[in-house]
C-alpha positions in Angstrom: -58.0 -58.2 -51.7 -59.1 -62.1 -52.0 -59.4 -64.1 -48.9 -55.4 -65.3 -50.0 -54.1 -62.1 -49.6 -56.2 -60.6 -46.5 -54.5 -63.5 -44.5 -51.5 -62.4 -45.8 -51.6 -59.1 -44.8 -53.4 -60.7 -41.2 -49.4 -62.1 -40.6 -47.7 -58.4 -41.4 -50.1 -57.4 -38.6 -48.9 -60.1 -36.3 -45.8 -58.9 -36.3 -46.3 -56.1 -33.6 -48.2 -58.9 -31.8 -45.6 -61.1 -31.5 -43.2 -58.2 -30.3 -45.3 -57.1 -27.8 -45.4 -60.2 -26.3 -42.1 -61.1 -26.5 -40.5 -57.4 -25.6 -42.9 -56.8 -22.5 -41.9 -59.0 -19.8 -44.4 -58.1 -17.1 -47.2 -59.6 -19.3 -48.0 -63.0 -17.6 -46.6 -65.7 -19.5 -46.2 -63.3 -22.6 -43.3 -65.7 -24.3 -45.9 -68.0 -24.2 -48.6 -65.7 -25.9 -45.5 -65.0 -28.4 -45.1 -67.9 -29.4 -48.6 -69.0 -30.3 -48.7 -66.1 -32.2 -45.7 -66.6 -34.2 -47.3 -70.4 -34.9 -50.7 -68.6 -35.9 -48.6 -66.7 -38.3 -47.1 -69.3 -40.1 -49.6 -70.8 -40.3 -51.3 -68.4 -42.1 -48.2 -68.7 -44.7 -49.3 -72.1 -45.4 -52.9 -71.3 -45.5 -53.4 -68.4 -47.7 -50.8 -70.7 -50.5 -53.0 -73.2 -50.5 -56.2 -71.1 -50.7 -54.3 -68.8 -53.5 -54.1 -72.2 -55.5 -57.0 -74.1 -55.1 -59.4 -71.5 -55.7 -56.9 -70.0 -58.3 -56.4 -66.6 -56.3 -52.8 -66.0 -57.1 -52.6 -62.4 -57.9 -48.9 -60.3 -58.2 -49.9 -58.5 -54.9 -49.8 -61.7 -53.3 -46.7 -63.0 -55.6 -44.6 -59.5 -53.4 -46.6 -59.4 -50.3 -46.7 -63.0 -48.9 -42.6 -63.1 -49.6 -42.1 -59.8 -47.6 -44.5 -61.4 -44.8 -42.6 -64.4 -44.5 -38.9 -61.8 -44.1 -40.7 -59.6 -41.7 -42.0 -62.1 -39.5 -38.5 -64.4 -39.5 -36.4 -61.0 -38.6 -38.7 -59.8 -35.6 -38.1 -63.3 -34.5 -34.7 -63.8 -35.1 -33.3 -59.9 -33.4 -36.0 -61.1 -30.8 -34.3 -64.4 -29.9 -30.4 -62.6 -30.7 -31.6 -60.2 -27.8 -32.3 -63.1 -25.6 -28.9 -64.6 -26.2 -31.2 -67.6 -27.5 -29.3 -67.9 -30.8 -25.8 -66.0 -31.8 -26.2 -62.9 -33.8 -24.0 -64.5 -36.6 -26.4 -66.8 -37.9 -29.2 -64.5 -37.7 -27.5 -61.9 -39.8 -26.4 -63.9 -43.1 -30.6 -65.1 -42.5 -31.1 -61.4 -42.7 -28.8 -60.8 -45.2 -29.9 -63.2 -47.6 -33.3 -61.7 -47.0 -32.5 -58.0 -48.1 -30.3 -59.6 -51.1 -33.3 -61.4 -52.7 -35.4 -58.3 -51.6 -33.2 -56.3 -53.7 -33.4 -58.3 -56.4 -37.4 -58.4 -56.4 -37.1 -54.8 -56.5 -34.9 -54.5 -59.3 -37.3 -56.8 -61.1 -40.8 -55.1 -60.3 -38.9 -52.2 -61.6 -38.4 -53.9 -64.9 -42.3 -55.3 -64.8 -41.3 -58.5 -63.4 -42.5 -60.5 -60.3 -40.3 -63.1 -58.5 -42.2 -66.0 -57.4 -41.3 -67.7 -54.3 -39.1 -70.5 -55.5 -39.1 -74.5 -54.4 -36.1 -73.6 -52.5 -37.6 -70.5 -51.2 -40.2 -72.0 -49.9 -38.5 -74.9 -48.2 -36.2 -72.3 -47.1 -39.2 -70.3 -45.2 -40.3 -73.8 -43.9 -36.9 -74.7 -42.1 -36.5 -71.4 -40.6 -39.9 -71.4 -39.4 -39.4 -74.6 -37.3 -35.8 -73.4 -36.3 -37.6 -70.2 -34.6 -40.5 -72.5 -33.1 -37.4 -74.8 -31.4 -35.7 -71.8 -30.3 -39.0 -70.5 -29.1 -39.7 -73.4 -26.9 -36.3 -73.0 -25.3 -36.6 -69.6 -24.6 -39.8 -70.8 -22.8 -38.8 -73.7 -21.0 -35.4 -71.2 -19.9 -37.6 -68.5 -18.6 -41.0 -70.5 -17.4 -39.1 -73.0 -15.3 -42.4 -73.8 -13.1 -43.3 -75.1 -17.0 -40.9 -78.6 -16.4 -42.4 -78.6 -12.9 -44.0 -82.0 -12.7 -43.3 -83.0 -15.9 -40.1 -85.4 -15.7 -39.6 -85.9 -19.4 -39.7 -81.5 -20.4 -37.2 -81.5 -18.2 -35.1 -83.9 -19.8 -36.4 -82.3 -22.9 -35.2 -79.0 -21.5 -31.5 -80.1 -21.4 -31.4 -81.7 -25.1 -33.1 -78.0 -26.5 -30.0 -75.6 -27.0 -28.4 -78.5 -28.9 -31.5 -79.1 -30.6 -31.9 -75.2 -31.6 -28.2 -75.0 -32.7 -28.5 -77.7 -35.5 -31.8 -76.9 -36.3 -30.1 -73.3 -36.8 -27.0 -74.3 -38.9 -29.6 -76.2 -40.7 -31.5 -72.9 -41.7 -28.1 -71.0 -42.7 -27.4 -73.8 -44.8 -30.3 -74.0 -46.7 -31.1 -70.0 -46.6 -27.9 -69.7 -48.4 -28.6 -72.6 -51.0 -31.9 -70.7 -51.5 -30.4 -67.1 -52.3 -27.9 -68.8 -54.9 -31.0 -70.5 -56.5 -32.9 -67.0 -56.9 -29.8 -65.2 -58.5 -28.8 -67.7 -60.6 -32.2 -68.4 -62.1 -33.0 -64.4 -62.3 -29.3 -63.4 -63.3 -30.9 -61.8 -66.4 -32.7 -59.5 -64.2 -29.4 -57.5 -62.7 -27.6 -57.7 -66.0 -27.6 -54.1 -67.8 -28.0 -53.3 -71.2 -27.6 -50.3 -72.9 
């Protein structure tokens, strides 16, 4: 358990955070709280990488565990925002999809004594749908925390360009999510193929 993977296993336990805030409305300003916590999280994603490289602490417990932090933060937050009728429930299902696909596939291969390493498109792939959730995050405040805009000419303009903002930002995602998932089977076809 290097420093890498102890913040790795800091954003699995961010997850309830984030749905407690976000679930219990009678906590004062608790979208708010969620949201910080979901942009503490990612952040963590970014920080344990870089610490896993520079001080050479990439381990195959990290190679399974950060990917599996990255899905179960992105779902809480996508069936969150679905709930809220922030985003449509189509978009967030293929996102989900694609997740329990390459999660099968990782399986398949730990079961063979491989790892599957996040991939270049994997990782831009976590990167868009983090900002996507962020955007649809902030609308979800600004929709529910009007006394937020009070004041504040511009976040009110701001206010009126977000849904369009979160639904390109969203088709964005899909888009690349679904690049991603071809990448990972295509380059690790050999792992599903069966020979006897």
């Amino acid at each position: 358990m290097n420093l890498a993977n102890k913040l790795t296993v800091l954003r699995i336990f961010l997850v309830p955070l984030f749905l407690i805030f976000i679930a219990i409305r009678d906590i004062p300003y608790g979208s708010i709280m969620a949201t910080l916590v979901f942009i503490i999280a990612a952040l963590t994603d970014k920080l344990d990488g870089y610490i896993a490289r520079s001080r050479n602490q990439i381990t195959k417990f990290g190679k399974f565990l950060d990917p599996l932090a990255d899905k179960l933060l992105v779902t809480a937050a996508l069936i969150s925002l679905v709930e809220y009728r922030i985003i449509p429930a189509w978009p967030a299902v293929i996102i989900i999809a694609r997740e329990f696909a390459v999660s099968g596939l990782r399986t398949i291969a730990a079961s063979e004594g491989l790892v599957i390493a996040a991939s270049w498109w994997g990782k831009i792939k976590t990167v868009i749908q983090i900002i996507a959730i962020i955007i649809a995050l902030l609308q979800f405040n600004l929709e529910i925390q009007p006394e937020l805009t009070k004041g504040f000419a511009f976040i009110d303009t701001i206010k009126k360009f977000m849904p369009l903002l979160t639904e390109i930002s969203l088709y964005l995602t899909v888009i690349i999510t679904l690049l991603s998932g071809y990448d990972y089977f295509v380059k690790n076809k050999h792992v599903i193929k069966i020979e006897k």
